[in-house]
ZADO-1210 file (C-alpha; in nm, 4 decimals, padded with zeros to 6 digits):
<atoms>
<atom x="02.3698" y="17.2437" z="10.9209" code="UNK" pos="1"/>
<atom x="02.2073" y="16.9558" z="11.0096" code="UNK" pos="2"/>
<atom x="02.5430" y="16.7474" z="10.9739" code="UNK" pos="3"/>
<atom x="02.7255" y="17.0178" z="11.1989" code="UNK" pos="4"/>
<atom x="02.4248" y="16.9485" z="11.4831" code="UNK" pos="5"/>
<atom x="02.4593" y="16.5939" z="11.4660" code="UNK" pos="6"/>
<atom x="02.8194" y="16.5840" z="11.5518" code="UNK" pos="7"/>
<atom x="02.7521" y="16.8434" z="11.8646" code="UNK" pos="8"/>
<atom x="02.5287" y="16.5624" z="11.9549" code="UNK" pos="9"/>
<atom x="02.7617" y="16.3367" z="11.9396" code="UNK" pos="10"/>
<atom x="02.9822" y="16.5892" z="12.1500" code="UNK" pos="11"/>
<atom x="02.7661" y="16.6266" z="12.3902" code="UNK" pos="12"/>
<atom x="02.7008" y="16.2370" z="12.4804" code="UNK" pos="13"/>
<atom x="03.0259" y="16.1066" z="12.6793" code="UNK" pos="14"/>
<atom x="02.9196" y="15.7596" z="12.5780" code="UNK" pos="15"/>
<atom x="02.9973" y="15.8047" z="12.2031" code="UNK" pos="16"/>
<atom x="03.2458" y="16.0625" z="12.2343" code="UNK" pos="17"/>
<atom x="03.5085" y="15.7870" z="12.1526" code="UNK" pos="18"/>
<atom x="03.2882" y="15.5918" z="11.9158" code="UNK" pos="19"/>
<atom x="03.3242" y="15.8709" z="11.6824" code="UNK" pos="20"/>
<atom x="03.6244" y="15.8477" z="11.5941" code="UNK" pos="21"/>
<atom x="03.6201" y="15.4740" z="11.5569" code="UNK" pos="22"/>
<atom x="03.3618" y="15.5348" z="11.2757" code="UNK" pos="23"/>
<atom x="03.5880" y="15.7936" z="11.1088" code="UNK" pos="24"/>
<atom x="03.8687" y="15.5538" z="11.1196" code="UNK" pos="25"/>
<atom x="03.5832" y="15.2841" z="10.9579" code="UNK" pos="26"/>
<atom x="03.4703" y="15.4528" z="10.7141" code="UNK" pos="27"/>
<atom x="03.8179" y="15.5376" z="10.5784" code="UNK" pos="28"/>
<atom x="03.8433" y="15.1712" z="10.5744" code="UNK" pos="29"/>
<atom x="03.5309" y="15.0929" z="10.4208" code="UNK" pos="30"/>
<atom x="03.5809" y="15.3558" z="10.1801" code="UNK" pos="31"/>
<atom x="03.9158" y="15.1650" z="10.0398" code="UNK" pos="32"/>
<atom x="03.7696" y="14.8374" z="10.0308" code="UNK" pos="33"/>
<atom x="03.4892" y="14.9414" z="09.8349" code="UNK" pos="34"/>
<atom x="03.7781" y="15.1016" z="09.5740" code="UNK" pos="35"/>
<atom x="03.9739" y="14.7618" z="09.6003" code="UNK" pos="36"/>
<atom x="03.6098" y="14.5526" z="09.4741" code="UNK" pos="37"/>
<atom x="03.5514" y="14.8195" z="09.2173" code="UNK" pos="38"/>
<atom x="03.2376" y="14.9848" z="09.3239" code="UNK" pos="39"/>
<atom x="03.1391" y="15.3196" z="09.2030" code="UNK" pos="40"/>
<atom x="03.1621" y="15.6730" z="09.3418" code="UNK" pos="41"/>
<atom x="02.7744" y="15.5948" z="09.4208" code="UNK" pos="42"/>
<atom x="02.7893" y="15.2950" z="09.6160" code="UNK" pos="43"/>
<atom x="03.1118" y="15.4377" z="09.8309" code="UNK" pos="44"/>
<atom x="02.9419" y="15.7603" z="09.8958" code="UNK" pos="45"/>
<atom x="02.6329" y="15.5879" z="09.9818" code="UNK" pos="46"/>
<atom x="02.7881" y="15.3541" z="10.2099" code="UNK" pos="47"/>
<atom x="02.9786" y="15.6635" z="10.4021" code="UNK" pos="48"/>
<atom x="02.7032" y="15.8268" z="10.4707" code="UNK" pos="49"/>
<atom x="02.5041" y="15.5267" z="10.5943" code="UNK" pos="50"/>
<atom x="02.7653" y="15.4202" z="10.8520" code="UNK" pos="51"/>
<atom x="02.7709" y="15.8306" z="10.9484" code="UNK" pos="52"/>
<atom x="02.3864" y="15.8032" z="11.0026" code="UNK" pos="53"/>
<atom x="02.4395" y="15.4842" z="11.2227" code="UNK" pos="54"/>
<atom x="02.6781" y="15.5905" z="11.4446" code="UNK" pos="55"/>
<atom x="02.5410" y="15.7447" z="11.7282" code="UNK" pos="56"/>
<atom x="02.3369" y="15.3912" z="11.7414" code="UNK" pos="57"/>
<atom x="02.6387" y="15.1210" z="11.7227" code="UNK" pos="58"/>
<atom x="02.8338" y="15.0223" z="12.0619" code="UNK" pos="59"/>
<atom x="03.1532" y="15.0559" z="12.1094" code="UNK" pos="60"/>
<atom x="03.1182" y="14.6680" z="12.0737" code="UNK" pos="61"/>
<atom x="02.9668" y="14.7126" z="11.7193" code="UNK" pos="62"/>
<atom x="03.2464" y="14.9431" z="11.6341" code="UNK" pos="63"/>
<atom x="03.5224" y="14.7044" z="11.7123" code="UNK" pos="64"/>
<atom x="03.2961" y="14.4485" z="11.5060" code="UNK" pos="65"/>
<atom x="03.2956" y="14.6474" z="11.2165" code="UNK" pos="66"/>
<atom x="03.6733" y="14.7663" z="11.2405" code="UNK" pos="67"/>
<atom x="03.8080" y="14.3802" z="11.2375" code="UNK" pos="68"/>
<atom x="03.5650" y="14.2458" z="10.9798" code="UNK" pos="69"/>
<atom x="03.6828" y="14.5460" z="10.7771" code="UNK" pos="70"/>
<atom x="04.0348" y="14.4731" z="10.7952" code="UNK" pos="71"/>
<atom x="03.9726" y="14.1102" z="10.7526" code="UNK" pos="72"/>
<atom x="03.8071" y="14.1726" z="10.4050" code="UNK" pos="73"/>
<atom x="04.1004" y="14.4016" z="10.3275" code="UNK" pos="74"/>
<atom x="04.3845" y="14.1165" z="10.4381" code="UNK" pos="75"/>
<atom x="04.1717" y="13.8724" z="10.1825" code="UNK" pos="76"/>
<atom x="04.1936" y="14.1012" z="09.9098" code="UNK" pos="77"/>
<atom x="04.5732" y="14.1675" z="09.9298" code="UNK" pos="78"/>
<atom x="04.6659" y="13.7804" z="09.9858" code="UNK" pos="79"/>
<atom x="04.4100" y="13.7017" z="09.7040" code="UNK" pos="80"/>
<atom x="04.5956" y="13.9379" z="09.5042" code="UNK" pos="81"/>
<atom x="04.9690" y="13.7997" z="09.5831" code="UNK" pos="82"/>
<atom x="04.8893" y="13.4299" z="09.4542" code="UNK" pos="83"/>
<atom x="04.9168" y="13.5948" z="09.1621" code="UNK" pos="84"/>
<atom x="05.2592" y="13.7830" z="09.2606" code="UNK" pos="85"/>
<atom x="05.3735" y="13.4327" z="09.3832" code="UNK" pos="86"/>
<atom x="05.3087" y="13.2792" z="09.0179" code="UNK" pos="87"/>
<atom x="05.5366" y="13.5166" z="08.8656" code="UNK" pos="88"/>
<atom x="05.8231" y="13.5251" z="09.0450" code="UNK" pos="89"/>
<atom x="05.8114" y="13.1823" z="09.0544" code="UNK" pos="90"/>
<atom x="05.8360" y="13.1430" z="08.7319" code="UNK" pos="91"/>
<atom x="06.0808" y="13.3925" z="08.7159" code="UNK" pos="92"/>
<atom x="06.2615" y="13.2250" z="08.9838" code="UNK" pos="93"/>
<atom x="06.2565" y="12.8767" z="08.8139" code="UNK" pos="94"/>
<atom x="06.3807" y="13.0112" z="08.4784" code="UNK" pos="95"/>
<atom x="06.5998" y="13.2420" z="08.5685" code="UNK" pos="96"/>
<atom x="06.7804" y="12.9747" z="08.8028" code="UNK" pos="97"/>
<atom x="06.8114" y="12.6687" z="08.5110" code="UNK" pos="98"/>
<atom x="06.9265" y="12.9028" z="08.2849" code="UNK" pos="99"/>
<atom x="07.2619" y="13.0084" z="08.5277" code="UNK" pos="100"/>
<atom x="07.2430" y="12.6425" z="08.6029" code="UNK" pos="101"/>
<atom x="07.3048" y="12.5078" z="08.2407" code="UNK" pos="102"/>
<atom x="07.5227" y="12.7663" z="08.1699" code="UNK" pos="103"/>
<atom x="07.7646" y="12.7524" z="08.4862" code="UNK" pos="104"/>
<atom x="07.7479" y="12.3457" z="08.4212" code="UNK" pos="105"/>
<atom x="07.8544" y="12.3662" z="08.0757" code="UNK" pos="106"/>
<atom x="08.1251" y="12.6355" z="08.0979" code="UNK" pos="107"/>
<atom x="08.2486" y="12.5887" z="08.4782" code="UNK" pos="108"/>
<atom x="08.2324" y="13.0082" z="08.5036" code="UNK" pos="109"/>
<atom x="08.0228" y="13.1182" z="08.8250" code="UNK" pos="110"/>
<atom x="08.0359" y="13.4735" z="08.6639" code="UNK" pos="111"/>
<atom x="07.6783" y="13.3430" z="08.4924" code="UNK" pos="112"/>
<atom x="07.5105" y="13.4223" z="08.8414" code="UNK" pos="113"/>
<atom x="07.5219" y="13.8081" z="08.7316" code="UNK" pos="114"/>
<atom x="07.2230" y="13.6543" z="08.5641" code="UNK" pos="115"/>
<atom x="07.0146" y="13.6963" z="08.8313" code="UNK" pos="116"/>
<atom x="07.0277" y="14.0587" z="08.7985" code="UNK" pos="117"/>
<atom x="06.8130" y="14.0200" z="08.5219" code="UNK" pos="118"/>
<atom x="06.5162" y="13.9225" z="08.7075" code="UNK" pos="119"/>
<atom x="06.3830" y="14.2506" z="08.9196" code="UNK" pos="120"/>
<atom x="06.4301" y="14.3834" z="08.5381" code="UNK" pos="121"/>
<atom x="06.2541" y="14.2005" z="08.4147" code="UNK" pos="122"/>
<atom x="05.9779" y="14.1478" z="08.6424" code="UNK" pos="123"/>
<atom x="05.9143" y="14.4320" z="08.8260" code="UNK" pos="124"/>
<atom x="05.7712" y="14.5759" z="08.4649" code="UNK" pos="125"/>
<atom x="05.5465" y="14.1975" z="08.4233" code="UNK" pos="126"/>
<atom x="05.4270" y="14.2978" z="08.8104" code="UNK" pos="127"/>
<atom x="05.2902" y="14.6755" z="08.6669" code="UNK" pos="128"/>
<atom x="05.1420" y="14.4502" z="08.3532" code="UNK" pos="129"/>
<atom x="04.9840" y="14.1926" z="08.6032" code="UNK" pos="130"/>
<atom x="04.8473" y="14.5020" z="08.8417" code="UNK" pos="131"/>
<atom x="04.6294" y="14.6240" z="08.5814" code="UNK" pos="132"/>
<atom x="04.4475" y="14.3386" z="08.5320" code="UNK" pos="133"/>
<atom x="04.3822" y="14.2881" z="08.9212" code="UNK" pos="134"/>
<atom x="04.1131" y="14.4511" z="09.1324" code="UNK" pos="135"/>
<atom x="04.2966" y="14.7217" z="09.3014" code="UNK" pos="136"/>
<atom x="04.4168" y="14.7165" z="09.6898" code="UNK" pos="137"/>
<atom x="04.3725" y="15.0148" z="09.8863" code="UNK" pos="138"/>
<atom x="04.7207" y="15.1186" z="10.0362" code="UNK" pos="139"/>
<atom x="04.7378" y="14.9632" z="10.4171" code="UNK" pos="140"/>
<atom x="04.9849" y="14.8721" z="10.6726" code="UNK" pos="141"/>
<atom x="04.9243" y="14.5022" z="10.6110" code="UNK" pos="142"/>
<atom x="05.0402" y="14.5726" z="10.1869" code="UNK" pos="143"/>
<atom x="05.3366" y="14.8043" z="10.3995" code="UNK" pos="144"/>
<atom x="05.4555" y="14.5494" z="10.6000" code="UNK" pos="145"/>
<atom x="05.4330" y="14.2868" z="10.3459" code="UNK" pos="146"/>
<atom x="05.6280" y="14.5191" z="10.0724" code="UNK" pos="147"/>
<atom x="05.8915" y="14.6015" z="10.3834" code="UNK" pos="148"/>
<atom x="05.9698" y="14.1970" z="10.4481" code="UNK" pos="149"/>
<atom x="06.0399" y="14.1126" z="10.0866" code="UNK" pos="150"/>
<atom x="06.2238" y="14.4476" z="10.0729" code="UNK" pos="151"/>
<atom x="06.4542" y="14.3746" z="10.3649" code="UNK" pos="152"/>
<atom x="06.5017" y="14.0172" z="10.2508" code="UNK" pos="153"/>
<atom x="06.5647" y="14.1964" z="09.8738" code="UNK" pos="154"/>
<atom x="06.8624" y="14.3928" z="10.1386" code="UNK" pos="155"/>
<atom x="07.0052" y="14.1421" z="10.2929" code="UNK" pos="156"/>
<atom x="07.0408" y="13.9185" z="09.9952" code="UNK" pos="157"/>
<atom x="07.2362" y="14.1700" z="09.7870" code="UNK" pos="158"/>
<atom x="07.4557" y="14.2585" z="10.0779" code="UNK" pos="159"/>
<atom x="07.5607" y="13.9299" z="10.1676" code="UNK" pos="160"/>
<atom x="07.6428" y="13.8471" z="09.7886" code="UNK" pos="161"/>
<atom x="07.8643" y="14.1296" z="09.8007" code="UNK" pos="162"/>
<atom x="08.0430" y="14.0356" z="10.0937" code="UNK" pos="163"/>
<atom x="08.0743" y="13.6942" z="09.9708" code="UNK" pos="164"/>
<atom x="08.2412" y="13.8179" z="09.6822" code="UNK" pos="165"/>
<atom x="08.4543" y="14.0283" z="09.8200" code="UNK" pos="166"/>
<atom x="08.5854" y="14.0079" z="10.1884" code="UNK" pos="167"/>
<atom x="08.4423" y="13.6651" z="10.3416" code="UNK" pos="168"/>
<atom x="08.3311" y="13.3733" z="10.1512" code="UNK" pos="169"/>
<atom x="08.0135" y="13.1459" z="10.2573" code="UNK" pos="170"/>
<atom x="07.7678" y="12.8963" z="10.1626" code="UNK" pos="171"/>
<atom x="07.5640" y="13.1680" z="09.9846" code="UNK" pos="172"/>
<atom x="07.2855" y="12.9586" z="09.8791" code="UNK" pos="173"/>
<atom x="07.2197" y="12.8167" z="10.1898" code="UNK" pos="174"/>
<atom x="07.1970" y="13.1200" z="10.3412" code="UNK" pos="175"/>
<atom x="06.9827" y="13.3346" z="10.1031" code="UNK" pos="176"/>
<atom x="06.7278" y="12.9853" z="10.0956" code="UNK" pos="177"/>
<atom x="06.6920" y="13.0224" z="10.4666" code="UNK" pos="178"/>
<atom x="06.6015" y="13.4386" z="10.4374" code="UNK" pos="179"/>
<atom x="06.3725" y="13.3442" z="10.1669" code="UNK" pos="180"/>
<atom x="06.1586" y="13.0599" z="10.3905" code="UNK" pos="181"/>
<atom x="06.2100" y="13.3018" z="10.6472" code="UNK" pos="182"/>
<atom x="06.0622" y="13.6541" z="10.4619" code="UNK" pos="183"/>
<atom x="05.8070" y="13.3811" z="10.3102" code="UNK" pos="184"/>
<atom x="05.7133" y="13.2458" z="10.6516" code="UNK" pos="185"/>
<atom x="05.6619" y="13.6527" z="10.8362" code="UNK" pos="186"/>
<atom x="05.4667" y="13.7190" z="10.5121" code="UNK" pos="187"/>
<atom x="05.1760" y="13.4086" z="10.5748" code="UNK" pos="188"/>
<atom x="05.2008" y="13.4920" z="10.9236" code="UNK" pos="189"/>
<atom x="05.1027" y="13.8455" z="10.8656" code="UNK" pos="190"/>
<atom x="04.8259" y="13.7873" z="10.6214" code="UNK" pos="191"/>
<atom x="04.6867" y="13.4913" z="10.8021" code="UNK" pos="192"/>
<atom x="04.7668" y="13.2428" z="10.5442" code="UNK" pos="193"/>
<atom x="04.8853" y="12.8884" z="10.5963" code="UNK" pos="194"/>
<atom x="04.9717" y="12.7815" z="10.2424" code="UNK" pos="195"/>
<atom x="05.2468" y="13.0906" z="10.2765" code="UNK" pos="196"/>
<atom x="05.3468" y="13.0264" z="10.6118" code="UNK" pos="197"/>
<atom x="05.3518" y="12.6209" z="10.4853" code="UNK" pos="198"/>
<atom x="05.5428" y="12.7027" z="10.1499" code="UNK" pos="199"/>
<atom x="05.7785" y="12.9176" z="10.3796" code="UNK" pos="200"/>
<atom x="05.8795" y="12.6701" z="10.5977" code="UNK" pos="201"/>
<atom x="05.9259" y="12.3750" z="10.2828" code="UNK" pos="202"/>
<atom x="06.1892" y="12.6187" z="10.1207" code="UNK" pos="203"/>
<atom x="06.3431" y="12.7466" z="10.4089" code="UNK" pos="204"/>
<atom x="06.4086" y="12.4607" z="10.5870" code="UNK" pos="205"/>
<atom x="06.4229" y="12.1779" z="10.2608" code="UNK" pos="206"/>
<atom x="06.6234" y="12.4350" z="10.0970" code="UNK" pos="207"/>
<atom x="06.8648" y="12.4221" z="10.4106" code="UNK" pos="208"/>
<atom x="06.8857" y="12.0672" z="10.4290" code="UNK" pos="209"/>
<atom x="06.9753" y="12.0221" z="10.0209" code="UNK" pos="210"/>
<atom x="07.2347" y="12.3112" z="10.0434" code="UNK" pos="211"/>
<atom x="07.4328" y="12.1523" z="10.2806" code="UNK" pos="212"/>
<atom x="07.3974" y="11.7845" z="10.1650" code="UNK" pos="213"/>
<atom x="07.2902" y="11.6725" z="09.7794" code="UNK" pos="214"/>
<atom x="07.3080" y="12.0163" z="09.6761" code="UNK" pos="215"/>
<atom x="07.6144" y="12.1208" z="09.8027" code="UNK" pos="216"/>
<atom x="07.8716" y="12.1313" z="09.5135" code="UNK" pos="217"/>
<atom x="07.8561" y="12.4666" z="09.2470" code="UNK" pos="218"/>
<atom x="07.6320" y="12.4685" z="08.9797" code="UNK" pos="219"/>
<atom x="07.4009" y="12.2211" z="09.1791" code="UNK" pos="220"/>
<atom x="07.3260" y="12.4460" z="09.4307" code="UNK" pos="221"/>
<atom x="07.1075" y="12.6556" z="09.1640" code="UNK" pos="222"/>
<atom x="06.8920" y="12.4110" z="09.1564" code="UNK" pos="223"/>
<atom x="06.7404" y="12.4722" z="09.5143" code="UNK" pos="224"/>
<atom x="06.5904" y="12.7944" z="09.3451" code="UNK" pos="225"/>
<atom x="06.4311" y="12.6324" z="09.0862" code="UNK" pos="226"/>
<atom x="06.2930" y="12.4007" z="09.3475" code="UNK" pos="227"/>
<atom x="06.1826" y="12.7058" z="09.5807" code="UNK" pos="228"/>
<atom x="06.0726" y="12.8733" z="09.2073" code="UNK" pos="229"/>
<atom x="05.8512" y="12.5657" z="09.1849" code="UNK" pos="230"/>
<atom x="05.7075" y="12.6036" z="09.5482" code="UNK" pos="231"/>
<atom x="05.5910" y="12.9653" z="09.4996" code="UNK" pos="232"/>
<atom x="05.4158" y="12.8697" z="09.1651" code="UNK" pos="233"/>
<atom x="05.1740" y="12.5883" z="09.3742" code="UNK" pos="234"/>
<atom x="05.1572" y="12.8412" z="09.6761" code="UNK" pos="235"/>
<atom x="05.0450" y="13.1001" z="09.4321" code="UNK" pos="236"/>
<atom x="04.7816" y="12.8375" z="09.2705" code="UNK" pos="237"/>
<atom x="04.6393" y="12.7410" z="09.5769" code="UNK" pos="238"/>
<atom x="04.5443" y="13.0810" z="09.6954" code="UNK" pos="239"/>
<atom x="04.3967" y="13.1744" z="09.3911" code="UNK" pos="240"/>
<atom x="04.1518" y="12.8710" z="09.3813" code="UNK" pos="241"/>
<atom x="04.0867" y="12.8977" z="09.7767" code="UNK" pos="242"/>
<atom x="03.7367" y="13.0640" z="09.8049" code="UNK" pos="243"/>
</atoms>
C-alpha cells in the first residue's frame, strides 16, 4: 500500500512524471553493476529501494547525473575486464602465427594456415576458464556492440579467405591486418579507451605498411600476426595496471 500511494504521487506531479521512469531505467542499471562488483542480494536490494525512496526528490538534472555515472562505472568494468581478453588472444595470436610460420618456411606448403582454425578452438574454451575467475559484467549494449565488432570482423575475415582461395586471389594478410586495426580501433572508441584505440591504429596501419613492403613475400607475411599478437598482449597489460 504505501508503495502503490507513492507512485500515484508521483502520477499526480507533472514535474516527475518523466523522472520516474529515468529511475526505473537507473536502478536496472545500478542493480547490474552492483552484480558485476559482487555485492550481495542485501546491498542490491538495499540500494533499489534507496534510489526508489529518493526519487520524487532528484531533478531531472540529478537523474541524467546518475544515469551517465552509472554507465560510466559499467564501461570501466567491461574494458577492465577485456585487458584480460586482449592477453589471451594475444598469446594465442603470437603462437598460433610462429607455429604456421616455421612450418610453411620449412616445408614451402601454405596448406599449414588451416592452422589457424585451431585457435577459436582452442580459446574460446581458455575465455569460459578466464570468465570464472573475473568479476562478472552485467549484459549491456556497450558488451553487445563490442561482441558484434569482433564478430563482424570474425565474418569478414573467414569470407574473404574463402574467396581468396577460391575465385579471386589477394594480399590476404594485408587485408585482414587492416580489419583487425580497424575492429580494434571501433572497439577503444566505444569503450572510451585510448590504449585500444592506440594499439588499433599501430596494427592496422604498421601492419599495412609491412604487408606491402618487408613483409610481403609468403611465409613472412605471418609474422605481422605475431607482431599484432604482441601488440594486444601490452594493450591488454596496460589496462589491467591502469587504475
Amino acid at each position: 500500500m504505501i508503495l502503490r500511494e507513492k507512485r500515484n504521487i508521483v502520477y499526480k506531479n507533472e514535474n516527475l512524471f518523466g523522472l520516474y521512469y529515468k529511475l526505473v531505467y537507473i536502478c536496472k542499471e545500478v542493480y547490474g553493476v552492483c552484480a558485476a562488483l559482487g555485492a550481495s542480494t542485501n546491498i542490491i536490494s538495499i540500494s533499489y529501494l534507496l534510489i526508489m525512496e529518493t526519487k520524487n526528490k532528484m531533478t531531472a538534472e540529478q537523474s541524467l547525473k546518475l544515469i551517465n555515472e552509472t554507465i560510466e562505472n559499467n564501461r570501466r568494468v567491461i574494458t577492465k575486464k577485456n585487458g584480460s581478453y586482449y592477453i589471451l588472444w594475444g598469446i594465442l595470436l603470437s603462437v598460433i602465427s610462429l607455429v604456421i610460420f616455421f612450418l610453411w618456411d620449412k616445408t614451402g606448403s601454405a596448406a599449414w594456415n588451416l592452422l589457424w582454425f585451431s585457435m577459436p578452438i582452442i580459446g574460446h574454451p581458455l575465455a569460459l576458464l578466464l570468465d570464472r575467475g573475473e568479476e562478472k559484467v552485467p549484459g549491456s549494449f556497450l558488451s553487445r556492440l563490442t561482441a558484434w565488432i569482433w564478430g563482424i570482423f570474425g565474418v569478414f575475415s573467414l569470407s574473404l579467405a574463402l574467396i581468396a582461395f577460391f575465385w579471386v586471389p589477394m594480399n590476404l594478410s594485408l587485408v585482414i591486418i587492416l580489419l583487425f586495426g580497424f575492429a580494434e580501433c571501433i572497439s577503444g572508441i566505444t569503450l572510451k579507451s585510448w590504449p585500444v584505440i592506440v594499439s588499433g591504429l599501430i596494427i592496422g596501419l604498421g601492419g599495412a605498411v609491412l604487408a606491402a613492403g618487408v613483409l610481403a613475400t609468403s611465409a613472412s607475411q605471418i609474422l605481422l600476426f605475431t607482431l599484432a599478437g604482441v601488440v594486444l598482449i601490452l594493450t591488454g597489460v596496460l589496462i589491467k595496471i591502469q587504475k
